[in-house]
N, C-alpha and C positions, 0 to 999 in steps of 0.2 A: 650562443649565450648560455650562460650556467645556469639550469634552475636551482631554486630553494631548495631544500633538505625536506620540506613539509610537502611538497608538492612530488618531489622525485619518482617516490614508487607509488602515487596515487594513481590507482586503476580508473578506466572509462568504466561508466555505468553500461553493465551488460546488455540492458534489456533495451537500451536506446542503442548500442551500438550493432545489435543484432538487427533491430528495426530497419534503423538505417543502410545495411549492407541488404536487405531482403529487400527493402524499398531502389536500388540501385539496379539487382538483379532484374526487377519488375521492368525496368525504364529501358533494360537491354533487351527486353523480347524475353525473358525467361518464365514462364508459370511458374510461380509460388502459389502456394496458398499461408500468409503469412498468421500466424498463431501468437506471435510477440507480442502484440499489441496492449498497452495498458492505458488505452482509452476506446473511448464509445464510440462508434461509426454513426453517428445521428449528429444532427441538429441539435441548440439547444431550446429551449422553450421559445415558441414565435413573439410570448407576449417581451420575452427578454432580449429578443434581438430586438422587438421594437421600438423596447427602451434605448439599448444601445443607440438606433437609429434617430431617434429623438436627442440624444444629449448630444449628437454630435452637431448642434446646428448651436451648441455654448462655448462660450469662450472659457469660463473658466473648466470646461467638459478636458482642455488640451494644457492645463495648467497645472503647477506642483499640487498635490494631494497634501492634507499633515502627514504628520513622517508615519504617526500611529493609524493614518485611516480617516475618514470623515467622521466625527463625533455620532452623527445623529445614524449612520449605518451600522459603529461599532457598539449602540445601543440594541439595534432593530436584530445583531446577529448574538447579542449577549440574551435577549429577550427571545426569540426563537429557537438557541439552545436550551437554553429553562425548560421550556413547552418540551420540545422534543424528548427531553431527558426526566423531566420532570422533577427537575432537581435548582433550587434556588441558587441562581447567578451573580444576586442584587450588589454583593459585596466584590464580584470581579471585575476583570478589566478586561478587553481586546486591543490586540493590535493586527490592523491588516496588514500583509505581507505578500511579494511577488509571487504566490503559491504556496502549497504548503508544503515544498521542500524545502524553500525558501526560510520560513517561521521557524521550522523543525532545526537547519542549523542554524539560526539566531537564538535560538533557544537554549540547543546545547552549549554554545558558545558561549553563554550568558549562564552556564550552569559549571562548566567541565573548568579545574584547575589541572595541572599536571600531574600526575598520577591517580587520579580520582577514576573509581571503577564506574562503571556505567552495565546493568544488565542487559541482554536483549534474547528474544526466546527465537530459536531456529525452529521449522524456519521465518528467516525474517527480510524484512525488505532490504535491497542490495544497499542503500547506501549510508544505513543505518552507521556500520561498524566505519565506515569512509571518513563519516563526518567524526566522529567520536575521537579517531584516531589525530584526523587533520586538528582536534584540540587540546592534544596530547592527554585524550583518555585512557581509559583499559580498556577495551572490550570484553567482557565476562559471558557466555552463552550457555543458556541451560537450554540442552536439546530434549526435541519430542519427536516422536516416530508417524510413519505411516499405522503403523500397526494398533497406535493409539491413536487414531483420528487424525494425529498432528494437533491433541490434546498437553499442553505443558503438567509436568507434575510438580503439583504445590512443592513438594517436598524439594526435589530439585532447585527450585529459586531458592527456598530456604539454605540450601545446602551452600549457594553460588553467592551468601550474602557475606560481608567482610565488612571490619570497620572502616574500609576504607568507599564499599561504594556510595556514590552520589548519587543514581535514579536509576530506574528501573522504564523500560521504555513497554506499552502492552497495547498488539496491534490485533483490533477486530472490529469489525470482520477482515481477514488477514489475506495480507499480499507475501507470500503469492499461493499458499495453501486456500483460500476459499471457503471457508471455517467459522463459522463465529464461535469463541468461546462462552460455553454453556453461564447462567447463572450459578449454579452452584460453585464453579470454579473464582467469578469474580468473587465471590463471598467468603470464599475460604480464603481467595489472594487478600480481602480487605482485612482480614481477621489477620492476617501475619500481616500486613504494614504499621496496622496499630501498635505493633511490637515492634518497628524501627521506625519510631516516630523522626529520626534525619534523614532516611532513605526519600525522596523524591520523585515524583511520580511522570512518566510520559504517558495518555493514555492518547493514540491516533485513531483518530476517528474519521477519517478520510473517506473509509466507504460507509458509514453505519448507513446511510439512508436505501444502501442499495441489498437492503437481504430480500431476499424471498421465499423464504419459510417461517412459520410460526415458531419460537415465537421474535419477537425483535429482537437487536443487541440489549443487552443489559453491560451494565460497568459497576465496577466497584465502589466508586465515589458515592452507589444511589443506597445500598445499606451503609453504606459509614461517611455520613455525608461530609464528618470532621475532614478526610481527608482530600476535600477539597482545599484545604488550606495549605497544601503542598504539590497539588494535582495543574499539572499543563492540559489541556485538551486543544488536541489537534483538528480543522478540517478546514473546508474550501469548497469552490466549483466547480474542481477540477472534474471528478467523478460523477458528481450528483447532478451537474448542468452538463454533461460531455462538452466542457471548456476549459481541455487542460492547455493551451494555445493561449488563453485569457491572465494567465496568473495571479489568480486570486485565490489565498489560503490565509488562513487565522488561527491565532494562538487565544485561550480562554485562560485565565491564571488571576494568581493574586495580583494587588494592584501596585505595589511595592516594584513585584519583581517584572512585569507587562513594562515597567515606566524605563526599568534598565536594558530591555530586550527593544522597546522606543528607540533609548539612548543609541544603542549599538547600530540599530538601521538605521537610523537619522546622519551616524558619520560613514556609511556604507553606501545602502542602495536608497536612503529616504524615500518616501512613502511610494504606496502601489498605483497602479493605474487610475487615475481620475475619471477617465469616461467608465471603462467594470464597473469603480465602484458606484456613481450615481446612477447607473442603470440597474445595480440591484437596490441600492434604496429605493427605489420607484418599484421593485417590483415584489411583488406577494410572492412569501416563500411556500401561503398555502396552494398555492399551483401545481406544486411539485409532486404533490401525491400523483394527479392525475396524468403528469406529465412521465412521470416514471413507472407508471402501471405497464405499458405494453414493452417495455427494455425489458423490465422486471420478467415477462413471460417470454420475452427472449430468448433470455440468459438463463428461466426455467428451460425452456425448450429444448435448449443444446447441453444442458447439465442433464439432461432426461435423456437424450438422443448418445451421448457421451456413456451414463449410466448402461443401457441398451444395449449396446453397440460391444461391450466391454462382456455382457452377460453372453451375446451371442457366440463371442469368439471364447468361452470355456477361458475368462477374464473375471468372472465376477471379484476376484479375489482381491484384486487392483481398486476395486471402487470404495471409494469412501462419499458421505455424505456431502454435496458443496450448499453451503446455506447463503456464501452473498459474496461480494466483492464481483468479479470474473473471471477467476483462475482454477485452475485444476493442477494438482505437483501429482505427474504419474511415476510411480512408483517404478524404476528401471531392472529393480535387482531380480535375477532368474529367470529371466527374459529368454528365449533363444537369441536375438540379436546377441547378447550379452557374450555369447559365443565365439562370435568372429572377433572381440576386441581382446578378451582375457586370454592368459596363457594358465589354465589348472586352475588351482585355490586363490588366485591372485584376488583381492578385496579393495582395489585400487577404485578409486574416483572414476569412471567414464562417461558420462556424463556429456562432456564435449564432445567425445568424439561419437557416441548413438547420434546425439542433435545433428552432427555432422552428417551422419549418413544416413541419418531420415532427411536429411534436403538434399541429399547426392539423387538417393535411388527413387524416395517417393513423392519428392517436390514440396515439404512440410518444414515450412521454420514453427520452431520450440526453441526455448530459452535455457539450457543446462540451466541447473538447480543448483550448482555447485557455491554459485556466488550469491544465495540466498541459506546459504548454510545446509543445504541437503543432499549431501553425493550421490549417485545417481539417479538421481529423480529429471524429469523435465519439467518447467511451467508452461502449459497450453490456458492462450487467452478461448474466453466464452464468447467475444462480442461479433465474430463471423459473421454475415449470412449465413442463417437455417441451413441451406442446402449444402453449400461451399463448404459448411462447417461438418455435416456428417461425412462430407464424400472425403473431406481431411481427415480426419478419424478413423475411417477404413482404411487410407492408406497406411496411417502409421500403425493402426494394431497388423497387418500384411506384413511390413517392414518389420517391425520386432520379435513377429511371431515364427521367420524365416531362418528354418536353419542352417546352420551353416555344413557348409557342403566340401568336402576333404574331397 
């Protein structure tokens, strides 16, 4: 059978497909220690499974949802963004969605005509530029370095703007760098959108609730609150509840355009899970501070143990600060490993093939960085076990730090 023309050359998502081939090896008797991962190895809150547990004795718990979400939840998550963000919602609108990769392409979908530019900053999530293209966008990318934090420059976006782009997509705290972008940086971004009052705004807020350093995300929308009247915000359960399995995510936006992003799902996937969502309207989202307190020193723990670990092997130069999400993008370039794959000056992408042979020799899946816009970098997940996670660590700075031998 022929596929589509739109479908043809569309790549699998790398970080699920590496999971799953690590997850295969595991079942044949093979030790991994797999680092892919972009979810939480926990539970999610007991009082939220017992919500779950409870609606499942409803009938309407097993029955169509609205297309847009239960009324009185898309209230309770329009109302507990406000608080969080601290920023008035009164005049938006939510729509629930199968996840929030899910809303993200309803979204663009609902944004993107054919040729219409779309920004995204490297690096950035894999399936960002997938979905853009699947709606015959442009993808436009203004890069930022190791060397800068994995800090975008104002000036760069400015430089990547054209009459033609449609929105700008701004991911933090960032997958798969680890990063929250500083206040000073939202502030200067808000101060240049005022200047393209038709530019459009994506801001994904998927992990905000998971930093662990002082101080919290901040967003641009909270000094120029005007540009909430072009502003998406993206987020969900997936991260903040370790219920990426549950597929519940939400778009926050104007009410106009929420109603056509409605429309679109309504003749698609119509609305999300009925029993998720009555189990969070029953459930206080103020739980979540205390519920996320010891993940939180978790994923301190092994970004400290990471940090450490990196200083002892005469590494320190590779660390950079991670303030939240759970990833780390290590830095490949000048490596000795880097040695056995290049031939002289060669400034090629490898990427795949280090990942490759850090799971040959030291039994550590990582995720090539290549398909999050960063050439030779890997993304290493935080959410391990303590221990499992350091002893993985030493194996890969051993593996990189090994020269190669004529």
């Amino acid at each position: 059978m022929k596929v589509s023309e739109r479908v043809l050359n569309f790549q699998e998502s790398v970080t699920l497909k590496l999971n799953a081939e690590v997850v295969k090896m595991q079942e044949h008797g093979q030790k991994v220690i797999n680092l892919t991962a972009g979810q939480l190895p926990f539970k999610p809150d007991h009082e939220f499974i017992k919500n779950i547990k409870q609606e499942s004795n409803f009938l309407k718990s097993f029955q169509y949802s609205p297309v847009a979400g239960f009324p009185e939840l898309r209230d309770k998550i329009k109302s507990w963004s406000s608080e969080q963000r601290r920023v008035s919602l009164d005049d938006k609108d939510v729509i629930i969605s199968s996840g929030a990769k899910h809303v993200i392409s309803n979204v663009l979908c609902s944004l993107i005509n054919p040729g219409d530019e779309v920004i995204i900053i490297a690096p950035y999530w894999v399936s960002y530029p997938a979905m853009i293209n699947l709606f015959g966008g442009v993808t436009k990318v203004v890069n930022s370095d190791f060397y800068d934090h994995y800090c975008p420059d104002i000036d760069g976006v400015k430089a990547a703007i054209t009459n033609k782009t449609k929105a700008i997509i701004v991911n933090s705290p960032n997958n798969p760098v680890g990063t929250v972008y500083k206040s000073e940086w939202m502030e200067s971004f808000a101060s240049l959108m005022k200047d393209h009052p038709n530019i459009n705004l994506i801001s994904d807020e998927i992990y905000k609730e998971l930093n662990y350093y002082d101080p919290e995300p901040s967003y641009f929308y909270q000094s120029e609150p005007e540009l909430l009247d072009r502003t998406i915000i993206i987020s969900g359960i997936s991260k903040i509840m370790a219920s990426t399995g549950l597929r519940i995510g939400w778009a926050i936006g104007p009410k106009s355009f929420i109603k056509k992003v409605s429309t679109l799902q309504g003749q698609t996937t119509s609305g999300a899970s009925s029993l998720v969502q009555l189990a969070l309207l029953n459930y206080d989202f103020n739980l979540l501070d205390n519920y996320l307190d010891p993940i939180k020193n978790h994923l301190r723990k092994n970004a400290n143990t990471l940090r450490d670990k990196l200083r002892e092997n005469n590494l320190a130069h590779k660390w950079y600060q991670v303030d939240g999400a759970f990833y780390y993008l290590l830095d490949l370039r000048n490596l000795p490993i880097m040695d056995h794959l290049k031939n002289g000056d060669d400034n090629g992408d490898y990427a795949t093939e280090v990942c490759q042979k850090i799971l040959a020799d030291a039994g550590v899946a990582m995720v090539p960085g290549s398909d999050f816009g960063a050439p030779n970098t890997a993304r290493l997940s935080l959410v391990a076990n303590n221990e499992i996670f350091s002893e993985a660590i030493q194996k890969i700075i051993e593996c990189v730090l090994k020269k190669k031998v004529n």
